[in-house]
N, C-alpha and C positions, 0 to 999 in steps of 0.2 A: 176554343181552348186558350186561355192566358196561359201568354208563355215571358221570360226576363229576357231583357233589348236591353243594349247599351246606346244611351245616347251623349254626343259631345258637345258640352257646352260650355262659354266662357267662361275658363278659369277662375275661381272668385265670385263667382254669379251664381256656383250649386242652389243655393238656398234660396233667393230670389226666382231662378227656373221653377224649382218642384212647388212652390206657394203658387208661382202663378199658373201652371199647368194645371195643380190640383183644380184653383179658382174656375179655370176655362174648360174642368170635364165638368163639373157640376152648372156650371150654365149653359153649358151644351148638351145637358142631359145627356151626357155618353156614361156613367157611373157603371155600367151593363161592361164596357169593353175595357175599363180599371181596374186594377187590382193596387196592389204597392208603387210607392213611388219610394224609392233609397236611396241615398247616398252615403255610399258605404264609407264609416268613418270606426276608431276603433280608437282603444284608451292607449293615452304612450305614456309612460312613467320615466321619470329624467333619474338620470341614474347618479347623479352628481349629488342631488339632495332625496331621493328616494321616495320621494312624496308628493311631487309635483307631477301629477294626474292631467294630462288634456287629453281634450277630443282632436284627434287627424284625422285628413281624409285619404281613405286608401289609393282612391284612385283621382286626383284632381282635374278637373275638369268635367268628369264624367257621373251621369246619372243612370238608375239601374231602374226600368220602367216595367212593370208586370200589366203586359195590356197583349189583347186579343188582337190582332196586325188586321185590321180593316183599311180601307181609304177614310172613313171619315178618323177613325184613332192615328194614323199617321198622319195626315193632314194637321189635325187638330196639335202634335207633338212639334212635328215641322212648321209650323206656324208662329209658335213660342217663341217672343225674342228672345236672342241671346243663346239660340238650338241652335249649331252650327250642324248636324247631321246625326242619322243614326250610323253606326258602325255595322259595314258592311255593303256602303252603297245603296242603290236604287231598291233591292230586293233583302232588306235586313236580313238577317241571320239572327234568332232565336241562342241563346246560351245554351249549354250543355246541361243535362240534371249535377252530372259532375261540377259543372265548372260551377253552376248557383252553392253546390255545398261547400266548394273550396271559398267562396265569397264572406258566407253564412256564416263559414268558421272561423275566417278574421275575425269578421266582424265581434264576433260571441267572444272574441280573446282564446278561442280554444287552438286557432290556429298563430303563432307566431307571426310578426310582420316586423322585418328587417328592415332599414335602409340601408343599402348596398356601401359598403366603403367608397370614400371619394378615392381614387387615384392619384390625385395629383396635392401636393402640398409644396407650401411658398419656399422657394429656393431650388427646386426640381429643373431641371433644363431638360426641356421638352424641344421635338423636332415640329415647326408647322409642318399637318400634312395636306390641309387646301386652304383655299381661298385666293386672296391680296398677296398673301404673306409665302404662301405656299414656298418650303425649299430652306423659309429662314429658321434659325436658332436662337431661344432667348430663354429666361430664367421666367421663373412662378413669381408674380407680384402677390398678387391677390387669387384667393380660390372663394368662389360664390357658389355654393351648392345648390341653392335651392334653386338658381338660375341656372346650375350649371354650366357657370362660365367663368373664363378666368382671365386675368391680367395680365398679360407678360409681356416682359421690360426685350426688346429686341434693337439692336441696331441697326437704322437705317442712318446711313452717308456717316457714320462717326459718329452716332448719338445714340444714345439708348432711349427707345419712344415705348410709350405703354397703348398697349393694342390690346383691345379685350377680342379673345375668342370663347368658342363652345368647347364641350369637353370632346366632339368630333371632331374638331379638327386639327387636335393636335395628337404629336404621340410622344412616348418617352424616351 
């Protein structure tokens, strides 16, 4: 029975993965143990000019694979450059019927898909809470979302130096 696997793969390379995976079931004659190959992406409309429509991916890095869990089907997915693994370890874990229609419903626009507010914005005086820096206090240079990382101006010896952190390791 086909069942949906997540699997994780280089950031950026979604579309390159599921081409070439598709390519290496058909010449492996495995078509028997495929179903879907997805990457779930959904239309974002910018709200600024109200018309400006793209495709995002919901969940980056990751592809959603509809296949029968054999040794030669995992094999053959694990083999893929650029598969860094399937989620769950050695013994995958199959999705939920739930968890495929919460997916489905992004995807179809029926379900809502937020990005979460950034927390932190330029001028904020944030406490490091690990790292190098751990203990120090400095202001918000820069906020990088899509990195999730951020710039902040800190003083070491008398000087205000700019250290990029993640959005873990600081607090407010």
């Amino acid at each position: 029975m086909k069942r949906w696997y997540v699997v994780q793969v280089y950031t950026g390379f979604e579309d390159v993965v599921k081409k070439d995976l598709e390519k290496r079931v058909v010449e492996q004659g495995l078509q028997d143990f495929f179903g879907e190959i997805l990457i779930p992406t959904s239309d974002v409309i910018s709200f600024i000019s109200g018309e400006d429509v793209r495709k995002e991916k919901i969940f980056p890095g990751y592809l959603l694979i509809q296949m029968e869990m054999a040794g030669e089907s995992f094999q053959l997915v694990s083999s893929v450059p650029r598969v860094s693994r399937f989620l769950g370890g050695e013994r995958p874990a199959s999705l939920s019927d739930k968890e495929v229609e919460r997916i489905f419903a992004q995807v179809s626009g029926k379900l809502a898909v937020t990005k979460e507010k950034v927390p932190f914005a330029v001028g904020n005086e944030v406490h490091v809470a690990n790292g190098p820096f751990s203990g120090f206090v400095g202001i918000v240079d820069k906020v990088d979302e899509d990195r999730e990382r951020l710039t902040v101006m800190v003083s070491i010896f008398g000087r205000l130096t700019p250290v990029e952190l993640g959005f873990d390791q600081v607090k407010k």
